[in-house]
C-alpha positions in Angstrom: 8.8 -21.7 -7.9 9.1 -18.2 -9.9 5.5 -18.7 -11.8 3.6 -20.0 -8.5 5.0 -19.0 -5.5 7.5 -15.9 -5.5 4.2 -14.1 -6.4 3.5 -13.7 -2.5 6.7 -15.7 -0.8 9.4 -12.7 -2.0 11.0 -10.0 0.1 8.5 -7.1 1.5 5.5 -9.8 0.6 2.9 -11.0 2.9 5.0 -14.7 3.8 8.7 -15.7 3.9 11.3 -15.1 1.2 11.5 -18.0 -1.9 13.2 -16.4 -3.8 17.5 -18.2 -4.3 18.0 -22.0 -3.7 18.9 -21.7 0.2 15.7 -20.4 1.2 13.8 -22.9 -0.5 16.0 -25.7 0.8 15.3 -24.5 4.3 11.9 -24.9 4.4 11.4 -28.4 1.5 9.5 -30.4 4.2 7.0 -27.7 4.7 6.6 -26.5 0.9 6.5 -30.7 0.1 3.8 -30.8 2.7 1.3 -27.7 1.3 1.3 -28.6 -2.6 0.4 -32.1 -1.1 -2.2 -31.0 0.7 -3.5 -28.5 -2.2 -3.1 -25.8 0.8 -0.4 -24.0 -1.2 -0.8 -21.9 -4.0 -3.8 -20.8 -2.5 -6.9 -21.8 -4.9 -10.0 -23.0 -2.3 -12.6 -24.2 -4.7 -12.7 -27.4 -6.5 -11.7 -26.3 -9.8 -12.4 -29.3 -12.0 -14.7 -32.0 -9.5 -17.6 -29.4 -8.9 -17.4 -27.2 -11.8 -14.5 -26.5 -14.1 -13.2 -22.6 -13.3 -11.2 -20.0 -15.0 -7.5 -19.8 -13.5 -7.1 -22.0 -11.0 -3.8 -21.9 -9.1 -3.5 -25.1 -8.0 -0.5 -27.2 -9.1 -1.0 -29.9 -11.2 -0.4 -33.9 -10.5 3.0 -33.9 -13.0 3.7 -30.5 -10.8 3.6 -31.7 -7.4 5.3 -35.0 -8.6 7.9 -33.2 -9.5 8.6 -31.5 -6.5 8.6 -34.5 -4.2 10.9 -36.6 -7.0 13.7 -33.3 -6.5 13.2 -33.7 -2.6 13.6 -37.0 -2.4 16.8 -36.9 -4.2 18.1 -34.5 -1.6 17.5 -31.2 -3.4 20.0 -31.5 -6.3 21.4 -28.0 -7.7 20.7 -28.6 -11.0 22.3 -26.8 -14.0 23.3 -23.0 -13.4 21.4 -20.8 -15.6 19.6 -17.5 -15.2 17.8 -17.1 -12.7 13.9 -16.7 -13.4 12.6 -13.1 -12.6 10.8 -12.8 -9.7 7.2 -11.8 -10.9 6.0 -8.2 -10.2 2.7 -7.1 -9.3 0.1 -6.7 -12.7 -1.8 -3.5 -12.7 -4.1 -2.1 -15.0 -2.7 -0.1 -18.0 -5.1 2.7 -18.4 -7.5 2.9 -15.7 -11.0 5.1 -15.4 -10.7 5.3 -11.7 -8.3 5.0 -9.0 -9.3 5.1 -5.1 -7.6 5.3 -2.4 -7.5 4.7 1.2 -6.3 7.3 3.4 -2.8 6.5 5.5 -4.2 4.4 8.0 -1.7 3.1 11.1 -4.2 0.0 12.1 -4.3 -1.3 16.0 -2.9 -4.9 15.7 -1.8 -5.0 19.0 -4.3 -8.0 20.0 -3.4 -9.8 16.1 -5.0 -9.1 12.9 -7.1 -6.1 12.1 -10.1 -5.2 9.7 -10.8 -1.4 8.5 -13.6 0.3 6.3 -12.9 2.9 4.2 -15.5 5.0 2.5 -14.3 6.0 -1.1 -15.6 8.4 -3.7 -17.7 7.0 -6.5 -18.7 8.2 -9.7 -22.0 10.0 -10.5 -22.8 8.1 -13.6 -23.7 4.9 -13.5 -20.9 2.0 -14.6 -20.2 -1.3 -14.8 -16.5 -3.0 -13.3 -14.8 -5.1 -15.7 -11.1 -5.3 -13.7 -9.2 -4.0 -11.6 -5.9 -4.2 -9.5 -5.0 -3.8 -6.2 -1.8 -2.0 -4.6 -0.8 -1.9 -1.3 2.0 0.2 -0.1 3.1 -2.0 2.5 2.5 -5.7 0.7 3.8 -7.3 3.6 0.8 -6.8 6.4 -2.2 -6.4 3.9 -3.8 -10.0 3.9 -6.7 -9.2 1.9 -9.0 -6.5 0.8 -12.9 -6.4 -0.6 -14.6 -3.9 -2.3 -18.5 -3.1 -1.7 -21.2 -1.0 -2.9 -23.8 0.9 -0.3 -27.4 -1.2 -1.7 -28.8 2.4 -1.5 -28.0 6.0 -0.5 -29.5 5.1 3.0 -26.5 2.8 3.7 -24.4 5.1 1.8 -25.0 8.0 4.4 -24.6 5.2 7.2 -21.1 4.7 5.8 -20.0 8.4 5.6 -21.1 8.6 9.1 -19.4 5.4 10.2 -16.5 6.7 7.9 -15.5 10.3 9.4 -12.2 10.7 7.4 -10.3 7.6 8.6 -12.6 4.8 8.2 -14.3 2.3 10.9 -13.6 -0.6 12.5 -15.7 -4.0 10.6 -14.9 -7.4 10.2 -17.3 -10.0 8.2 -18.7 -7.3 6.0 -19.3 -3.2 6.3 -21.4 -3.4 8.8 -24.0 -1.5 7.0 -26.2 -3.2 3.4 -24.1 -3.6 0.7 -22.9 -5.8 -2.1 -19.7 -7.2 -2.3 -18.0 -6.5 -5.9 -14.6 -7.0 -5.9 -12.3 -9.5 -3.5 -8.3 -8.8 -3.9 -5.8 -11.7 -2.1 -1.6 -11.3 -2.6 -0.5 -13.1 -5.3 -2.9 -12.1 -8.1 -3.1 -8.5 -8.2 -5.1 -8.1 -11.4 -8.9 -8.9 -12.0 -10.5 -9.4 -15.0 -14.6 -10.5 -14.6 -15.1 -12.9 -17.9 -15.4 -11.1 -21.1 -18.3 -9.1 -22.2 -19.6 -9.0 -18.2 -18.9 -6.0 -15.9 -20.4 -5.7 -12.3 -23.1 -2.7 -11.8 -21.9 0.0 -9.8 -24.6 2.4 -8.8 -24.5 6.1 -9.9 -23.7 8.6 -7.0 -23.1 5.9 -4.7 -19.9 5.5 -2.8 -17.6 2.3 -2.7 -16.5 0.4 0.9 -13.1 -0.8 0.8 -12.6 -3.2 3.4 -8.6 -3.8 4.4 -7.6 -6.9 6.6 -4.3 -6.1 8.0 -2.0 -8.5 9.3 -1.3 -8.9 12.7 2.9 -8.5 11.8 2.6 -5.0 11.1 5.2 -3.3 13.4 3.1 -0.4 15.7 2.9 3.1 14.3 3.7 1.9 10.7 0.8 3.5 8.3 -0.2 1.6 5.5 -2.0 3.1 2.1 -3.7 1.1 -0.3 -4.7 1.9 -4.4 -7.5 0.1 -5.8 -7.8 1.2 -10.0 -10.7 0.1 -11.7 -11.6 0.1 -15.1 -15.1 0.7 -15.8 -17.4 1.0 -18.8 -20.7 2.7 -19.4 -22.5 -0.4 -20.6 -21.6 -4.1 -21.5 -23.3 -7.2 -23.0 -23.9 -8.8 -19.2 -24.3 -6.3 -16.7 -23.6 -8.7 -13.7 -25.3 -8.4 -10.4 -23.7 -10.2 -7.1 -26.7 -12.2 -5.4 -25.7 -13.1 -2.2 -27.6 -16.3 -0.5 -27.2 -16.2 3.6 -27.4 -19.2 5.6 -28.1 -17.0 8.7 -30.4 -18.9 11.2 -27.6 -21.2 12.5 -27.3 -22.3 16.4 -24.1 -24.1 16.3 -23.0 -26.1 19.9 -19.3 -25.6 21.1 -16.6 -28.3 21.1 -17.4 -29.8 18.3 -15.1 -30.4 15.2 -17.0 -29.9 12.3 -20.8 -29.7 12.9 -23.1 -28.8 9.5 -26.2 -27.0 9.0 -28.0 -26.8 6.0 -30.0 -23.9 4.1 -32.3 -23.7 0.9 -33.1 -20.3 -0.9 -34.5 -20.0 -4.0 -32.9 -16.8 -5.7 -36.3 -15.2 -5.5 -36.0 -15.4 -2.2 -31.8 -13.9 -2.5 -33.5 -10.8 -4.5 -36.2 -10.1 -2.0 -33.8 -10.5 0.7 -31.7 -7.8 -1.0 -34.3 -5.9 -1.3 -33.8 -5.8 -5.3 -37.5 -7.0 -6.5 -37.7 -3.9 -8.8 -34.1 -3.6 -10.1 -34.5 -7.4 -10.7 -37.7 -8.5 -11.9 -36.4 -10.9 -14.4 -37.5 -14.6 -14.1 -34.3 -15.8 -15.8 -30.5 -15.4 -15.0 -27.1 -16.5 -16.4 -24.5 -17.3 -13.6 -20.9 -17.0 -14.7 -19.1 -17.5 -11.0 -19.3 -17.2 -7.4 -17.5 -16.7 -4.4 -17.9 -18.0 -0.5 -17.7 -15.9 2.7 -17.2 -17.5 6.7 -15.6 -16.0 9.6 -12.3 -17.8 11.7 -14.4 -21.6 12.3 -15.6 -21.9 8.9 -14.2 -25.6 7.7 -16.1 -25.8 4.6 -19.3 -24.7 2.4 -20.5 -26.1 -0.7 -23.9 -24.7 -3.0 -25.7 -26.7 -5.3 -28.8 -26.3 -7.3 -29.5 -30.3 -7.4 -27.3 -32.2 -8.6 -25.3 -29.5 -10.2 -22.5 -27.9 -8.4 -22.2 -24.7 -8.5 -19.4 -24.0 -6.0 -17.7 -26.4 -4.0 -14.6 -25.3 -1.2 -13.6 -28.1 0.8 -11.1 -26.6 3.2 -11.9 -22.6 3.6 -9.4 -20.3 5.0 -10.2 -17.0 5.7 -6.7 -16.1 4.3 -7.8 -16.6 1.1 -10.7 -14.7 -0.1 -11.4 -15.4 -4.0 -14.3 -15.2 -6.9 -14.0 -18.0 -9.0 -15.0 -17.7 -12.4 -17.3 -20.4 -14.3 -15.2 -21.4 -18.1 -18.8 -22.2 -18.7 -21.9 -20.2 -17.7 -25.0 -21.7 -16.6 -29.0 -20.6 -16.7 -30.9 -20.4 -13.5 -34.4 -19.8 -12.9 -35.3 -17.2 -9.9 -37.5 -20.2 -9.0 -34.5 -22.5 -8.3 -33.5 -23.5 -5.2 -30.0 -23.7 -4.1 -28.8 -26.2 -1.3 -25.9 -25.0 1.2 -24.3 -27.0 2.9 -22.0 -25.5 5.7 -19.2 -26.2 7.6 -17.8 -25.2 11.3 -15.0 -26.3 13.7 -16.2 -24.6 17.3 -13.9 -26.2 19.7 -12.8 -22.5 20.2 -16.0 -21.5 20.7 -17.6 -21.6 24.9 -20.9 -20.9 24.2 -23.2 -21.4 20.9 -22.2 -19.8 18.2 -25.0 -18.0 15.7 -25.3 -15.9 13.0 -23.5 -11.8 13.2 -20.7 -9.9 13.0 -18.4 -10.6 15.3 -15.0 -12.2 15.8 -16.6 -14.9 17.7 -19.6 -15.0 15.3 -20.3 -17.0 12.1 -21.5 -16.3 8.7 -22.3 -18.8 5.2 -23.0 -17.0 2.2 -22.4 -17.9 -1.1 -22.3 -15.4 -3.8 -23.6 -16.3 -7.5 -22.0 -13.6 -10.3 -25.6 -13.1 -12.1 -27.1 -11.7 -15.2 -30.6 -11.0 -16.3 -31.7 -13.1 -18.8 -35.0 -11.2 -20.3 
C-alpha cells in the first residue's frame, strides 16, 4: 500500500486517506475492485501488449493476487512491525528554472475547473530533461500540463489572454502550442529517457495549464511550482508531434461509437506548421501520450501492425507520457492509424471536433527525434 497507493490516497492528497489499517479495511471491497480492474494505480496504456514502457504503475498478477488472498481471509493484522513511511513528494535537486503560477482562487462552483497561466521563459534556447511538480494545495489539483507558444504570434495571444491571473481553457490553451510536459498526483518527478530533452524555444513563454478539482472549498487560493531542469544541448533534441483526429461527427446516445483517422507524420509536421524546423525524412520515437475530453472511452495508434500506443480505458483523470524501453524509427512518410473511442449518451446533439466541455478531441502525441 505504502509503495503504490499512499503516493496520492494520504492526508491533504487529491483522494481518501490509506494510510493505518482501519482506513484500508473500510474501503477493501472498493480497493479489491480497482487493482482488478487495472483502474487503480493509475497507469492507462497497455504497458507490455502494445509496446513494453518505462515505469508502469500497474500492479502485477502475484500483486493483485495477493490482495484478494488477505481479503478473503477477512483482513488478518498480520505481524506488528514498523510501519512503512508514507512516501513524499520527489523533486528535483538542483533545478535551472522554477515557474510559478500566481495565487489563483479558481470558480469551481459548477465542479471542476481548468486555468492557463502564462509563465516566463528563458531567452536562450533549451532543451527539458525533467522536472517536478508542486502544488501548494495537493488536495484539489487533479492535473497540470505544460505547453510551449509554436511561435511569438501565439506567444503574444497568450500574454493577452493571460493579463496577470491567467484565462479560463480546457482541452488545450486555446491558442497553437505544443504540449511538453503532463504532471498527474502520485509521480511528481519526470525524467524524459536518457540522453533526450524536449526543445523549448528561445524567448518564448511556457502555458501552464492547472485542472482544479471540483472539492476545493470557495475562496481557498491555490499556487502551483513547476522546476525544470534544462540543458543547452543533448544527443536527441526531442520534438512533440501531435496527430489530430479532428473531423469527427459523432451521433448522441450511443455507448461507444469509433471513428477512424490516418496521417502520415508529414502530414503532423505540415499541420504544425514545422516544415522548416523539421525537414528531416527520418525520426526516432521514444514515447507518446493520448489527449480526449470527458466521453473519450478509448484511443489506440498504430503504424501497421506495430503498436505504438495503445489505452483501453482513458480517464481524463489521468493524464500521462509513457515512455518507449525501446525506441523505434519512423519515416515522415508513414502513416499512423487512430483508432478512437467515445461514450455520448451524455451528449443531445452530435458531438464534433473543439474546445469545449461538451466537445471532443483524439490526438496522439509521438516523443520524436530527427534522424539526419
Amino acid at each position: 500500500m505504502a509503495r503504490h497507493c499512499m503516493g496520492c490516497h494520504q492526508e491533504g492528497g487529491l483522494s481518501f486517506d490509506l494510510t493505518d489499517y482501519e482506513q484500508v479495511v473500510a474501503v477493501g471491497p472498493s480497493i479489491l475492485d480497482a487493482v482488478q480492474s487495472g483502474r487503480m494505480p493509475p497507469f492507462l496504456a497497455e504497458p507490455e501488449s502494445c509496446r513494453p514502457l518505462e515505469g508502469s504503475r500497474r500492479l502485477n498478477a502475484a500483486q493483485i493476487e495477493r490482495i484478494e488472498d488477505w481479503m478473503a481471509a477477512d483482513f488478518p493484522y498480520g505481524l506488528e512491525r514498523e510501519a512503512a513511511l508514507v512516501p513524499q513528494a520527489e523533486v528535483l535537486n538542483q533545478a535551472s528554472e522554477i515557474l510559478r503560477t500566481p495565487a489563483f482562487s479558481p470558480d469551481v462552483s459548477q465542479g471542476d475547473a481548468w486555468h492557463c497561466f502564462v509563465l516566463e521563459g528563458d531567452p536562450e534556447l533549451r532543451f527539458l530533461q525533467a522536472y517536478s511538480v508542486t502544488p501548494e494545495n495537493r488536495a484539489v489539483v487533479h492535473h497540470v500540463s505544460l505547453f510551449s507558444p509554436t511561435d511569438a504570434q501565439s506567444a503574444a495571444q497568450a500574454w493577452e489572454l493571460d493579463q496577470g491571473q491567467g484565462y479560463t481553457c480546457f482541452g488545450d490553451t486555446v491558442v497553437p502550442s505544443l504540449l511538453v510536459a503532463i504532471w498527474s498526483p502520485g509521480q511528481d518527478l519526470y525524467h524524459y529517457p536518457q540522453g533526450t530533452g524536449v526543445r523549448l524555444e528561445p524567448g518564448l513563454p511556457l502555458i501552464a495549464q492547472v485542472h482544479y478539482s471540483g472539492a476545493l472549498d470557495p475562496g481557498v487560493s491555490e499556487q502551483t511550482q513547476i522546476a525544470l531542469q534544462t540543458a543547452e544541448q543533448v544527443d536527441w533534441p526531442v520534438w512533440p508531434l501531435f496527430l489530430l483526429h479532428d473531423s469527427f461527427d459523432l451521433q448522441p446516445g450511443q455507448l461507444e461509437v469509433h471513428s477512424e483517422r490516418e496521417m502520415s507524420l508529414d502530414e503532423a509536421i505540415t499541420q504544425m506548421g514545422a516544415q522548416d524546423q523539421l525537414p528531416q525524412a527520418n525520426f526516432r520515437i521514444f514515447g507518446a501520450g493520448v489527449h480526449m475530453h470527458l466521453m473519450g472511452r478509448s484511443v489506440s495508434a498504430r503504424v501497421g501492425e506495430q503498436c505504438l500506443v495503445d489505452v483501453p480505458a482513458w480517464d481524463y483523470g489521468w493524464h500521462d507520457l509513457y515512455f518507449y524501453k525501446e525506441s523505434l524509427e519512423l519515416s515522415r512518410e508513414d502513416t499512423v492509424s487512430l483508432d478512437c473511442a467515445w461514450d455520448t449518451t451524455s451528449a443531445s446533439e452530435a458531438v464534433v471536433w473543439g474546445d469545449g466541455l461538451d466537445d471532443e478531441m483524439c490526438g496522439v502525441l509521438l516523443l520524436a527525434s530527427p534522424l539526419d
